[in-house]
N, C-alpha and C positions, 0 to 999 in steps of 0.2 A: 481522523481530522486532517484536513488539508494545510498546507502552509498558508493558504490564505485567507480561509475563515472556517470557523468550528462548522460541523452540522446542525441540522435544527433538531436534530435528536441527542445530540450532546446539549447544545443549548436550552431544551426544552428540560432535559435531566437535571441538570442544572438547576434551573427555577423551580423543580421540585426538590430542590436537596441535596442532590447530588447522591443517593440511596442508591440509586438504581445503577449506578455509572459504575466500571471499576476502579479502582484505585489510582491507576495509572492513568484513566482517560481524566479523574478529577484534575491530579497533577497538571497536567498537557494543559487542558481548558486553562487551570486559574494560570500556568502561564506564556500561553497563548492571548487570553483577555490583558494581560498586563502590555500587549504591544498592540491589539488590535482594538482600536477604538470603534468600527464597525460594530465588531463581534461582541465588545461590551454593551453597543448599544440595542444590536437583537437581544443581548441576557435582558436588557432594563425592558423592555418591551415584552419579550414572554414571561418577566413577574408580572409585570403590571396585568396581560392579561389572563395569567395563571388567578390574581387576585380579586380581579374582574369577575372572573367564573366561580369563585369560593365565592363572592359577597353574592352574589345571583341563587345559591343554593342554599342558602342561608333562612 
C-alpha cells in the first residue's frame, strides 16, 4: 500500500472481509482508511458494488 492510497486489491479485499488479506495489510488498511477520506470512499464504493453483484445473483 502506498502512503497515498490503498490499492484496489487491498480495497476490493476488504469489501469482501478482509479473509483474503494478511493480518498486517488488514491492520495498515483500517489505519490508513482512518486518515484517508478517499480511500474510505473507494471501500464505500466497492461494497456497494460488491453488494450490487450478490443482489444480481440472487
Amino acid at each position: 500500500m502506498s502512503v497515498e492510497h490503498a490499492s484496489m486489491r487491498i480495497i476490493e479485499g476488504c469489501a469482501r472481509g478482509g479473509t483474503d488479506l494478511a493480518a498486517d495489510e488488514v491492520w495498515a488498511v483500517e489505519a490508513h482508511l482512518e486518515a484517508r477520506r478517499v480511500c474510505r470512499d473507494r471501500l464505500s464504493a466497492a461494497v456497494d458494488d460488491s453488494l450490487d453483484q450478490r443482489d444480481h445473483t440472487r
